[in-house]
C-alpha positions in Angstrom: 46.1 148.7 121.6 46.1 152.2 119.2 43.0 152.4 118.0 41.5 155.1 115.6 38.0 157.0 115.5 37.4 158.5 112.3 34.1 160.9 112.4 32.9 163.7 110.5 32.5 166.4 113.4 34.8 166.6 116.5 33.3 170.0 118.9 33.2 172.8 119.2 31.0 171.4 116.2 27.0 171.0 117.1 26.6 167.1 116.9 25.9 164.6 119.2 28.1 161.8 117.1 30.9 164.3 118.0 30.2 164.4 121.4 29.9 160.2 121.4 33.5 160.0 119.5 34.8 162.2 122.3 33.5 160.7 125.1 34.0 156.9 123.8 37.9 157.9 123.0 37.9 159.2 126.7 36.7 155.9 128.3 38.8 154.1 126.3 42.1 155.7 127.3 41.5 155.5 130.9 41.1 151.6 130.0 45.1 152.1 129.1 44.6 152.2 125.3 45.8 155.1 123.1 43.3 156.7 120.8 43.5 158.8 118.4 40.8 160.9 116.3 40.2 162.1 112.9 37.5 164.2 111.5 36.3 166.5 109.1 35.2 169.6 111.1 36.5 170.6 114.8 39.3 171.6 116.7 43.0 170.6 116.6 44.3 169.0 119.7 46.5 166.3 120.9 46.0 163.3 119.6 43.6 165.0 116.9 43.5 165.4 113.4 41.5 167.6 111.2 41.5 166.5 107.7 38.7 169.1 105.4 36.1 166.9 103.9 38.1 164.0 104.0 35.2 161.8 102.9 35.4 163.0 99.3 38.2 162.1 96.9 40.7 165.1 97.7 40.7 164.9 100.9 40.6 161.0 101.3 44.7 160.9 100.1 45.5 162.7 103.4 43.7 160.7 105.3 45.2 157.8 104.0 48.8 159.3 104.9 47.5 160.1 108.0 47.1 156.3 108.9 49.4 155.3 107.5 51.7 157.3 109.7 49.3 156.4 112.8 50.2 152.3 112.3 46.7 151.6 113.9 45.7 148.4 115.4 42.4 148.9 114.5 40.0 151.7 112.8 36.6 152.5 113.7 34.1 154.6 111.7 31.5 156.6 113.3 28.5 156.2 110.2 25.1 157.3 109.3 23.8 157.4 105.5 23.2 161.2 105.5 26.3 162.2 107.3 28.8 161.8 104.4 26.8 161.8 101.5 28.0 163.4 98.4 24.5 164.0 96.9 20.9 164.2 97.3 20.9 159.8 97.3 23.0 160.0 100.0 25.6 157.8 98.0 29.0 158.0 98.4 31.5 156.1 96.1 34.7 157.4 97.3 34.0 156.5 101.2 33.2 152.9 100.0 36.2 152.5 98.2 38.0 154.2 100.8 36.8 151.7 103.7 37.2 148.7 100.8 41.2 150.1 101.0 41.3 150.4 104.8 40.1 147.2 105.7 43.1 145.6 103.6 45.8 147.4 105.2 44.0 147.2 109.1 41.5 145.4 111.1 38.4 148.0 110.5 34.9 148.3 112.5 31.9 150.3 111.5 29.5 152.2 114.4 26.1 152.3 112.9 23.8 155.2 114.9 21.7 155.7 112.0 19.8 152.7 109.7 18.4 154.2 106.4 14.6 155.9 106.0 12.5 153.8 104.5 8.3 154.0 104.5 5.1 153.0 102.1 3.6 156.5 102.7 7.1 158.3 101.2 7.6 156.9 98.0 11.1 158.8 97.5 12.4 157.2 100.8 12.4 153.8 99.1 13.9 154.3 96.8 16.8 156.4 98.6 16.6 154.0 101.6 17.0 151.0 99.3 20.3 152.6 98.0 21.6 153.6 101.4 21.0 149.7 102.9 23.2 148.9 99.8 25.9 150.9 100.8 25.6 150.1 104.2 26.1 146.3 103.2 29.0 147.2 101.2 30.8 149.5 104.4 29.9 146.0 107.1 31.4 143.5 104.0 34.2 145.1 104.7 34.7 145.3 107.9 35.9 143.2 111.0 32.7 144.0 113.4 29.3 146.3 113.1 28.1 147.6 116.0 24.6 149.6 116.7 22.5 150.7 119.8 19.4 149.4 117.9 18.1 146.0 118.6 15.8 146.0 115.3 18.8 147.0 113.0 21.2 144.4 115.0 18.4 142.0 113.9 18.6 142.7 110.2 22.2 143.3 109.8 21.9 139.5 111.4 20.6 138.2 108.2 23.4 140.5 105.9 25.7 138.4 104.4 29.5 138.8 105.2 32.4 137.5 107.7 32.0 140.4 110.8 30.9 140.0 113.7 27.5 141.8 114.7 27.2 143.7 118.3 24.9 145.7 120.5 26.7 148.6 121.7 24.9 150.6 124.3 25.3 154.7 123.3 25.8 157.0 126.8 24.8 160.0 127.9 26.5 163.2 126.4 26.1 165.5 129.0 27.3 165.6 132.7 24.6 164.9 135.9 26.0 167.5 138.6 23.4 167.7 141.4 21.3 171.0 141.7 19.1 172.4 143.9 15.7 171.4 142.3 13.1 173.9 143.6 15.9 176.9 143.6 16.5 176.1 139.7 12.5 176.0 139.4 12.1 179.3 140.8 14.6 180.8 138.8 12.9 179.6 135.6 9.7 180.6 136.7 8.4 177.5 137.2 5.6 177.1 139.9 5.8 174.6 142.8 2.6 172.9 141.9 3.4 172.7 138.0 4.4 169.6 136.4 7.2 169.9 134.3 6.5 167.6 130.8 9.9 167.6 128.9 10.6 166.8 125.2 13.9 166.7 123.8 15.0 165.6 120.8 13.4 163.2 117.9 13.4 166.0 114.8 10.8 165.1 112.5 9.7 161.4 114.6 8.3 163.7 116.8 6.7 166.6 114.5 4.6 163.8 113.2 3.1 162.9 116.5 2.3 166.6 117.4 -1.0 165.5 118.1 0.1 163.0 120.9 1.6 166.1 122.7 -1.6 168.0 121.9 -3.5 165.4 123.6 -1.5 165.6 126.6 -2.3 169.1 126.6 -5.8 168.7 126.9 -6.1 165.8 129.1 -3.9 168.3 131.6 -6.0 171.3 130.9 -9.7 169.1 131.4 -8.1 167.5 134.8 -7.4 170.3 135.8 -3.3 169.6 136.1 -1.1 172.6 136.2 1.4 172.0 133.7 4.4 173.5 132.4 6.1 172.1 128.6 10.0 172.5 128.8 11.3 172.0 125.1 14.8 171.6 124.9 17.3 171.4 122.0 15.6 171.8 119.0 12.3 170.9 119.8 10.1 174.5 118.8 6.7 175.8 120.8 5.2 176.3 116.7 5.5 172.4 116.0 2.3 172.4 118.8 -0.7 174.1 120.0 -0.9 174.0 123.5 -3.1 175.9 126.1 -0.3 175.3 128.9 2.5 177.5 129.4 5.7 176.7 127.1 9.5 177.1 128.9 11.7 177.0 126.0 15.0 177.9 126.1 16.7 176.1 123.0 20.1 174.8 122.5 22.3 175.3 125.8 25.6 174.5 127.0 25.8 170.8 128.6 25.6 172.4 132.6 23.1 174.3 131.7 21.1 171.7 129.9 21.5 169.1 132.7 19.9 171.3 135.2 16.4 171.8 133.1 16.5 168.2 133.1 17.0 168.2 137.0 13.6 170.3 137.5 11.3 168.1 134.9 8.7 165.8 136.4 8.4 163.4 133.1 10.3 162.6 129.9 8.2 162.2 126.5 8.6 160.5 123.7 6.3 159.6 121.4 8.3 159.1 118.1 6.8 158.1 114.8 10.0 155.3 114.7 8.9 154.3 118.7 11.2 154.5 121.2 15.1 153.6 120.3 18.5 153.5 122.2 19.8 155.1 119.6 18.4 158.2 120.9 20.8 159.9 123.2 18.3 162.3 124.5 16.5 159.3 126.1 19.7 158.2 127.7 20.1 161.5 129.1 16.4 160.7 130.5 17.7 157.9 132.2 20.2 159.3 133.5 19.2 162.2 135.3 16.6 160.0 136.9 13.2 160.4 134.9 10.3 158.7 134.4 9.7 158.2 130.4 6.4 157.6 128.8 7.1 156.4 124.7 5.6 154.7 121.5 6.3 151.8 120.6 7.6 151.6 117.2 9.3 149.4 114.3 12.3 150.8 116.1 11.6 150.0 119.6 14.0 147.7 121.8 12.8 144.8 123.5 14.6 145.7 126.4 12.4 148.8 126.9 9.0 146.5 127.4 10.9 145.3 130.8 12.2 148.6 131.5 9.9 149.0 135.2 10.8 153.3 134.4 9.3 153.1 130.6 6.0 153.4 129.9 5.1 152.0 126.2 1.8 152.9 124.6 1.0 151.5 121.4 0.9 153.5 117.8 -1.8 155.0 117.0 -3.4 155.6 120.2 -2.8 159.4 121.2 -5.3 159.2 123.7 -3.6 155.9 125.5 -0.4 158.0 125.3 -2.3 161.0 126.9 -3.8 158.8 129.9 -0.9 157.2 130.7 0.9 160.8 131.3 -2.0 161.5 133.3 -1.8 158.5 135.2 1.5 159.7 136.4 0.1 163.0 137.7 -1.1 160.4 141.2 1.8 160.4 143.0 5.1 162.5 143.1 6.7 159.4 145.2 5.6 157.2 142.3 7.0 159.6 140.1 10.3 159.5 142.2 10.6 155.7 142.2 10.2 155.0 138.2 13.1 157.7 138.1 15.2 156.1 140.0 14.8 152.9 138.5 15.8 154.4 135.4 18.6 155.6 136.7 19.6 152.3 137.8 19.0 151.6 134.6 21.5 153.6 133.2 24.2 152.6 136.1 23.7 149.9 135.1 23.9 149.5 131.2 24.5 152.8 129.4 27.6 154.4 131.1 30.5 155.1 129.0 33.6 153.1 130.8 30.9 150.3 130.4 30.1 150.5 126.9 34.2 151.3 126.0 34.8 148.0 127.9 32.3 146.0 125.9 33.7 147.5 122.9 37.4 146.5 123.9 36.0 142.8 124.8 34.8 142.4 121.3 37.6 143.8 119.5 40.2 141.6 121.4 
């Protein structure tokens, strides 16, 4: 089977929908299928094209060409409401009409990572979130299968109308997991051997608003007397917080590079606004490198996480639950150890990339 991945970033571009067109197209070729990728921004290589902005009306003609002269056997469209928007609602006619066209001439599947921002406390984001879920239903109408990582947005495009089918499909990891020498990497980052690392990566503005959960941890640590060191990674930033315990952060990094900071942290946070969500690929990471991961639970959450023996779920609002149940982890390092490794099972056994290519495969056979 050819199949086509059209996205709006390939790398050296800073995205992680990039990195997940990459690494799907990888898993799939090894599966003995050819794949080809289009995007927007990126490098030209084999098997790649680059078509400027092809999302608006210019650049959509060469696209079309481009497909044309690809004969796909299926096309697949990497989507979130913000990422090809045209204006400040986020709409985008010629993309609809675009998809309308594609889906007559091939079989077409949309990859939802994002659903649309909608809540009672931001008046705007209604109205913009009602006029992204419209164009959302118009992209699945037509299309052959929708697939998301999100269990709560699986369970509304259930009730969309519309002849495709409706899949979970796991996201992976986009960064390697080469062993390190754990207390070595901690003493070269000036990290103490009686610290305890608390990581946060990831989660933008879900996690900004629940500053106060980190805070909390903070001070729990500092009245227990805990020695604790924050680790913010990507582009979480020391000024979002207020916190008495020393901050290591050492911002955006180079995959290696960012897998070994993981290697030396004790415990994963995430205390998003939206709860915790598969669609984050920061938290697969978490897995994945074999850490414990304490969370909210959110209108976003995935039942799978309540059964998760790794996750820890406290409830929103409740930053002092949130706070005690990182404390509680501060008992035992072999505890510690343990919910890590169940994670990483976890992950083994549900969130690698051959797996998720193969389930992807299944369904569009």
């Amino acid at each position: 089977m050819h199949l086509v991945i059209i996205t709006k970033t390939l790398p050296p571009g800073n995205c992680g929908i990039a990195d997940h067109s990459i690494l799907l197209a990888q898993a799939i070729a090894e599966k003995g299928h050819v794949v080809s990728l289009i995007a927007g921004d990126g490098a030209e290589a084999s098997g790649v094209s680059i078509v400027k902005e092809f999302w608006r009306e210019p650049g959509m003609r060469s696209l079309e060409q481009i497909l044309t002269n690809l004969r796909p056997d299926h096309v697949l469209l990497q989507y979130t409401p913000l990422m090809f928007s045209v204006d400040r609602w986020y709409q985008n006619p010629h993309l609809m009409e675009f998809w309308s066209r594609c889906g007559r001439l091939w079989p077409t599947s949309l990859i939802l990572h994002e659903s649309y921002f909608r809540a009672w406390w931001h008046p705007s984001s209604l109205l913009k979130g009602a006029m992204e879920k419209v164009q959302m239903k118009r992209l699945a109408s037509g299309s052959c299968c929708v697939f998301t990582a999100s269990e709560p947005l699986l369970q509304e495009i259930d009730h969309w109308s519309g002849n495709f089918q409706r899949k979970l499909l796991p996201i992976g990891s986009n960064l390697p997991c080469d062993s390190i020498r754990r207390a070595q990497q901690r003493t070269q980052v000036g990290v103490n051997d009686s610290e305890m690392v608390l990581t946060l990566f990831g989660g933008g503005v879900s996690l900004l608003k629940r500053n106060r959960y980190v805070e909390a941890v903070d001070a729990v640590m500092k009245k227990n007397r805990v020695p604790v060191r924050w680790l913010l990674l990507g582009g979480v930033k020391p000024e979002w917080f207020s916190l008495s315990s020393p901050v290591l952060a050492p911002g955006f990094l180079p995959p290696n590079e960012l897998s070994a900071y993981l290697q030396i942290a004790d415990v994963f946070l995430m205390p998003h606004i939206s709860g915790l969500s598969a669609k984050r690929g920061t938290l697969i990471a978490a897995l994945q490198h074999g850490l414990p991961v304490v969370g909210t639970e959110g209108p976003m959450t995935d039942r799978f996480w309540r059964d998760a023996p790794g996750v820890v779920l406290t409830p929103m609002p409740g930053k002092n639950q949130f706070a005690d149940a990182v404390y509680d982890l501060t008992a035992s390092e072999e505890w510690r150890a343990s919910l890590g490794q169940q994670n990483r099972r976890l992950f083994e056994e549900r969130f690698t990339w051959p797996g998720i290519a193969g389930t992807l495969l299944e369904t569009l056979s």
